[in-house]
Every structure is written in C-alpha cells, then in structure tokens.
C-alpha positions as CSV (number, residue, x, y, z in Angstrom):
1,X,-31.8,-20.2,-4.9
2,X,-29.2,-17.7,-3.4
3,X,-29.4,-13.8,-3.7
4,X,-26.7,-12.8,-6.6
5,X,-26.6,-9.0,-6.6
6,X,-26.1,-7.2,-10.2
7,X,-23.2,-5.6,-10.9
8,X,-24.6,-2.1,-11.2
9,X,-25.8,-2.7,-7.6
10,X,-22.2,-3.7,-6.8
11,X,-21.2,-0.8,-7.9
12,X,-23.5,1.8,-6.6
13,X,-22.4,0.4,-3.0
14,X,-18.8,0.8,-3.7
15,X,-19.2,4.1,-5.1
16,X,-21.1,5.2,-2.0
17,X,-19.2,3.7,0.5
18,X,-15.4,3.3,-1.3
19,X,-15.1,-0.4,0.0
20,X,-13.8,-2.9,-2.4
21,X,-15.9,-5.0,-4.9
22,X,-15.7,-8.2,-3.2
23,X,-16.7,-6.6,0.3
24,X,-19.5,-5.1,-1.4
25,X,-20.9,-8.5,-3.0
26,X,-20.8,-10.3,0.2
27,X,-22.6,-7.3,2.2
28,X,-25.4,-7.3,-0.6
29,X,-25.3,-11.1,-0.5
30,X,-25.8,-10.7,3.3
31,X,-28.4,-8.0,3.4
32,X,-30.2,-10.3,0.2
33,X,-30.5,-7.4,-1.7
34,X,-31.8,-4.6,1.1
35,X,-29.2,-1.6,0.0
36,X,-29.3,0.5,3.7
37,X,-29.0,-3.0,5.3
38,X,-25.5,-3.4,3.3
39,X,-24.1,-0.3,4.3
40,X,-24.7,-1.1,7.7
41,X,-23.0,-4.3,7.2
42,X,-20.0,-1.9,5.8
43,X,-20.0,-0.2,8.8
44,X,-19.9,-2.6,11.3
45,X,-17.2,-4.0,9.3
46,X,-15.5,-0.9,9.8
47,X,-16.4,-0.6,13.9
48,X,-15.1,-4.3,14.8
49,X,-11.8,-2.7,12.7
50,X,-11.0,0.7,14.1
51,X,-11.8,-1.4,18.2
52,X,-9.2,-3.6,17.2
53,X,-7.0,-1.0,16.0
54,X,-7.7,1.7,18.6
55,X,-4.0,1.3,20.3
56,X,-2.4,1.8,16.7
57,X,-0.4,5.2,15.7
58,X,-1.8,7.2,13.4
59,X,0.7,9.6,13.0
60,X,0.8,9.4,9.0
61,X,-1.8,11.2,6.9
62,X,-3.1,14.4,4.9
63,X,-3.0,17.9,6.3
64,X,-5.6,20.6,4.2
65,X,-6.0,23.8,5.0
66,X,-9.0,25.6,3.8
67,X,-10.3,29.3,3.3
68,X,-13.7,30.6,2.7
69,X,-15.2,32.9,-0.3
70,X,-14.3,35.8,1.6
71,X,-11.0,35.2,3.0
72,X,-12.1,35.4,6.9
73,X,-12.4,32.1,7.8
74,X,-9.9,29.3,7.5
75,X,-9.5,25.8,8.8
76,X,-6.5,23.6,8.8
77,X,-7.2,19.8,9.5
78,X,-5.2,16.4,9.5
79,X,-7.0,13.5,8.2
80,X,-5.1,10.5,9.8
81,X,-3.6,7.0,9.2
82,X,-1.0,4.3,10.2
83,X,1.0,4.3,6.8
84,X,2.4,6.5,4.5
85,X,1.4,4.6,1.4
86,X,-2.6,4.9,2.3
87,X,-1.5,9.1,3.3
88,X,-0.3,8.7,-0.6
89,X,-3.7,7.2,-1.7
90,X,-5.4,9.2,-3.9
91,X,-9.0,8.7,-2.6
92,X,-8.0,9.1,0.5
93,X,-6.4,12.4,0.1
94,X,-9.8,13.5,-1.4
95,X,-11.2,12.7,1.5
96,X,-9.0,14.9,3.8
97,X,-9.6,18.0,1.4
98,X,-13.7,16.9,1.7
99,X,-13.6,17.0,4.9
100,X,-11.1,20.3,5.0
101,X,-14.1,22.0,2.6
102,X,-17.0,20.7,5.4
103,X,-14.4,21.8,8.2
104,X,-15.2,25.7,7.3
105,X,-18.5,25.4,8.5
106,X,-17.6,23.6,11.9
107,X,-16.9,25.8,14.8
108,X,-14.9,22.6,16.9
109,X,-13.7,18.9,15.8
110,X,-16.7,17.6,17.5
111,X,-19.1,19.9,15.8
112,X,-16.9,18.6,12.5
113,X,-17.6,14.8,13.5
114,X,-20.9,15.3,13.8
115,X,-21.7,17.0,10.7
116,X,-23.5,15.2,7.8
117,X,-21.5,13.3,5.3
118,X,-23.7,12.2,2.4
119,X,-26.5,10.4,5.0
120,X,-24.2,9.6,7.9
121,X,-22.2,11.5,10.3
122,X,-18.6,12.4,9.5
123,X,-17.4,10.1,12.8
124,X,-19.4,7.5,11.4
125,X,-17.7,7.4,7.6
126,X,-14.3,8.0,9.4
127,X,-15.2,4.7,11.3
128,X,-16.5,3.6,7.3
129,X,-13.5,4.3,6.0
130,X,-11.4,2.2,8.6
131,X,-13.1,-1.0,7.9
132,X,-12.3,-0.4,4.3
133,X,-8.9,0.8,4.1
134,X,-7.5,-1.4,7.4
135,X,-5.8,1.2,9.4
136,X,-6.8,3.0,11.9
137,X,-8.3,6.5,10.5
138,X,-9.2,9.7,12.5
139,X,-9.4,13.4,12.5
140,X,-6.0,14.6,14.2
141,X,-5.5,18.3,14.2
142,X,-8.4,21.0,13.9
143,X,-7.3,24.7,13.9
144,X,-9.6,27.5,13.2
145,X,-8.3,31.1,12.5
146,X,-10.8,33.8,11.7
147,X,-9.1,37.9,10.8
148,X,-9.6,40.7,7.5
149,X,-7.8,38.6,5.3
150,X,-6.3,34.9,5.0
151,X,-4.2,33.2,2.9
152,X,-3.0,29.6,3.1
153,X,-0.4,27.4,1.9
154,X,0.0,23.6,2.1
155,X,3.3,21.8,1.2
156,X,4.0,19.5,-1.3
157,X,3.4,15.8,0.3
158,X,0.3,17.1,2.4
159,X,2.6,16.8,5.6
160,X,2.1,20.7,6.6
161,X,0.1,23.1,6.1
162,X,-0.7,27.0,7.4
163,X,-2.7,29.9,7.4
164,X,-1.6,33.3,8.0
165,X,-4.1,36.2,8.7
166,X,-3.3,39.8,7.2
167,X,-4.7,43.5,9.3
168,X,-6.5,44.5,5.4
169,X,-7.3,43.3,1.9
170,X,-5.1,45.6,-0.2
171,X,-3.5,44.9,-3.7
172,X,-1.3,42.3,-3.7
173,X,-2.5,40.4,-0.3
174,X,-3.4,37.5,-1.6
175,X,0.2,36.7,-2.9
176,X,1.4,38.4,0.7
177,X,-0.6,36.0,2.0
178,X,0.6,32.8,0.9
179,X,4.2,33.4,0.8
180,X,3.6,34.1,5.0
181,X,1.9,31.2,5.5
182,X,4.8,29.7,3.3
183,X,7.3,31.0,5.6
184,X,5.3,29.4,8.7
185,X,5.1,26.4,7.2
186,X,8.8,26.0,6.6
187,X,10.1,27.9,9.8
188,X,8.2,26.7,11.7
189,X,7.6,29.9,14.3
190,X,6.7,29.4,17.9
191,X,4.7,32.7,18.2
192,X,3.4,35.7,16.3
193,X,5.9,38.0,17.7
194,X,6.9,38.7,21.4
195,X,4.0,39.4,22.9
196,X,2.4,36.6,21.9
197,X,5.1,33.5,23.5
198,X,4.3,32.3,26.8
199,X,5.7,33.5,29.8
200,X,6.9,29.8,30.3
201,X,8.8,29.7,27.4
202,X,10.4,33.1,28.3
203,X,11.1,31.8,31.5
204,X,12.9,28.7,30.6
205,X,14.8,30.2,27.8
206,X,16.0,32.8,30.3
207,X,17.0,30.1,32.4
208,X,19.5,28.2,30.1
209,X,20.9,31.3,29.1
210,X,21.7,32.3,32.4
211,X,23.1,29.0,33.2
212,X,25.3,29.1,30.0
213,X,27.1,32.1,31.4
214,X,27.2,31.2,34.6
215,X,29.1,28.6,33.8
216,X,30.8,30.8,31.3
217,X,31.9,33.0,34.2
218,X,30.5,35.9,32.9
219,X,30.2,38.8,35.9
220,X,26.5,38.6,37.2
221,X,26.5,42.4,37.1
222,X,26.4,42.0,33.1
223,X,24.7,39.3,32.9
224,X,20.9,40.6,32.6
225,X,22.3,42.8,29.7
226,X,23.6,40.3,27.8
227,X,20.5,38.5,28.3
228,X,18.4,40.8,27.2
229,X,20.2,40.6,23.7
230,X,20.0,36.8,23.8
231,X,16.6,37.3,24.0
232,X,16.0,40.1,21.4
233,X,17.8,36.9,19.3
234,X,15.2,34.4,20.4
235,X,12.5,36.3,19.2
236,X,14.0,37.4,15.8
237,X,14.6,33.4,15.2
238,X,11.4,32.3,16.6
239,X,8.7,34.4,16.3
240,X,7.5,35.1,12.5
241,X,7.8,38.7,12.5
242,X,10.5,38.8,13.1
243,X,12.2,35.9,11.1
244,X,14.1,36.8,7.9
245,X,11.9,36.2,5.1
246,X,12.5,32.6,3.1
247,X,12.2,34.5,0.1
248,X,14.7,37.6,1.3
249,X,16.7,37.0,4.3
250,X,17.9,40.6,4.1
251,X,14.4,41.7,5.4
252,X,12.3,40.6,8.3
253,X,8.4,39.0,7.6
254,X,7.0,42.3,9.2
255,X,9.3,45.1,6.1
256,X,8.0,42.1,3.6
257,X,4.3,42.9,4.9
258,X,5.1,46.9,4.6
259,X,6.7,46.5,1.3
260,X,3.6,45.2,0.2
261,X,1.2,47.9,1.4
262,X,2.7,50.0,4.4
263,X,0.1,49.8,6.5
264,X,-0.2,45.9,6.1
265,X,0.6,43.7,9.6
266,X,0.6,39.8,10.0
267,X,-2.2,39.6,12.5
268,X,-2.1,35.6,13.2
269,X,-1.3,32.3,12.2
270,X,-2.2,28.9,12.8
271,X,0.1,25.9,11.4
272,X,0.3,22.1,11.8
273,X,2.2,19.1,10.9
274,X,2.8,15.2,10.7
C-alpha cells in the first residue's frame, strides 16, 4: 500500500517551506513520510528552477530598509523577482522585511547569504523560494550605513527606500530623520554635498558646460566664471544639502536640519531603487 501523508503533515511542510499543498503531498509521498528528506526534495525543486532561470531579469521586487534599537546601524536591501505581481505578494514581501531584520546583523551580502534561516542558509531558502514561487529570486542591493543617529523611510509600493544619518540624537531627530531620508528617496541626490561627488562627475559636468558655451559663443575669458556658477547650480540640484526641502522649497535640507537643532548636520545617506 502506498505512503498517504496526513494532512497536518502537509501542512507543517508548507508552513515551513511556503510551497503549495500539492507540491508538498508529492515530496512527502516521495520521501514516504521522512520530513528532512521532503524538504530536500523542495529544494532541489527549487535548484533545477532558479539554473533554468538564471538568464531571467529580476529587476522587480521589495526594497526594506532597516534600523537597529539604537539608531546606529541601518541596512537597506532589495529582495528580487521577475514580476510585479509576485513583488505585490504578500508573503513574499514578508520575506524581504525578514530578511531586511537578519540584514542588521550582516556586515556584507555574502555574510547575509550565509546567515541561518530557520535550519538552512539564507542563499539556500532564496534558492527554496524560487522553486516555489517560479521566478527567479535573489538578494539585489545591500547598503550598510552606520553614524549617531539614523532614520529611514521606505516608499509606498516597496520600490525605494533610504536611510539618512544625523551628527546627534537631539529632540526632534527622529522626525528630522525620516523626512531626509524622505527627501532622498524622492530626489533622488547623487552625493552628500560637494565634497562628497566624484571628481569624474565634476569633470564631465564641466565638460558639457563648457561645450554649451562654446558653442554659445560666449568669450573664453568669461567662461570659467560662468562656470563656476553652473556649478554652484549643480550641486544645489544634486547634492541633498543642498536641495530645497520637499516639504519647504524656500529652505535648503542643511537650514531644515538647523531648524531642527542648530547644531544638527546630515552626516550620510545610502538609498536604492527598482
């Protein structure tokens, strides 16, 4: 007579592993029973999936950002997929912000992958998870921001998220806190402030502009002047300092920082997005 597993069994292994009833009846039927031998069954499942998805764009997903107890430490990860409709799945989102939660204590995205997850690495319940869901699924991004105090803010949709460090933790930096990682998230800033782009990006910017009025005809004796405003303009629009404030575009990130505590500064930033 053939194995039949209960239904409580069923169950147990589709609570555990998130794979769908019938899956989980024919790997118990399979392993006749043996529980460890049916989530390996699972999981090869899921290994023969992700190799024959392995060439497929994942550029759809979930991206959590996560602070510690004390406000020092903060992670910001993307959990990714192929589709938008498995990035709206609610189990799977749950998995991004578990994974966001175990990210905290990972110093790299490798350290991450090889953390536990409930009795198997985290690479190997990523590789789970593909086998169950179809798609291809894999930590994307992994940005880690340590400074006195964070805040972080993750945008409706899960497409971006950020973290913004502050110099202290004064009154009122939490909300400071959030409403700068806010502004990040939405503007999208290429640097802290001006010391902190890249001399290639300076140098290319510089470049166009010149060209611009060059070809302009603007006299090359005035020229480095009036590039030294153009660029006084590219950092006010690009670097988040400097940006007017979402919330008050008559005043710049850095007087909303001072307004809160006068001695407050936006020390860093990390953000990412789908």
């Amino acid at each position: 007579m053939s194995y039949s597993p209960a239904a409580a069994d069923v169950a147990k292994l589709r609570n555990q592993t998130g794979a769908g009833m019938m899956d989980c009846k024919k790997a118990l039927v399979e392993a006749e029973g043996d529980f460890e031998k049916a989530v390996d069954i699972l999981r090869k499942k899921g290994q023969k999936v992700a190799a024959n998805r392995a060439d497929r764009d994942s550029s759809e997903g979930a991206v959590i950002a996560r602070v510690n107890e004390d406000n020092t430490l903060g992670v910001v990860i993307s959990l990714n997929c192929e589709t938008d409709f498995v990035a709206k799945n609610e189990a799977f989102i749950e998995l991004a912000y578990e994974l966001a939660e175990m990210a905290i204590f990972a110093a790299t995205k490798e350290e991450l992958l090889a953390t536990d997850f409930h009795g198997m690495t985290v690479a190997d319940k990523l590789i789970e998870q593909t086998g169950v869901i179809g798609e291809k699924i894999e930590i994307g991004a992994f940005e880690r921001i340590t400074g006195p105090f964070l805040g972080a803010y993750i945008h409706a949709g899960n497409k971006i998220a950020a973290i913004t460090s502050l110099s202290a933790k004064v009154d009122g930096a939490d909300e400071a806190a959030k409403a700068v990682s806010m502004q990040a998230a939405a503007m999208n800033p290429i640097a802290l402030d001006e010391n902190a782009v890249s001399q290639e990006t300076i140098d290319k910017e510089l470049e166009i502009e010149r060209h611009k009025l060059t070809e302009e005809g603007k006299p090359a004796n005035i020229i480095d002047n009036i590039l030294k405003g153009k660029m006084q303009r590219f950092y006010k629009d690009n670097t988040l300092v400097h940006q007017d404030f979402i919330k008050d575009s008559s005043i710049s990130v850095a007087d909303y920082v001072k307004s809160v505590n006068g001695d407050l500064k936006v020390t860093g930033f990390v953000r990412v997005s789908l």
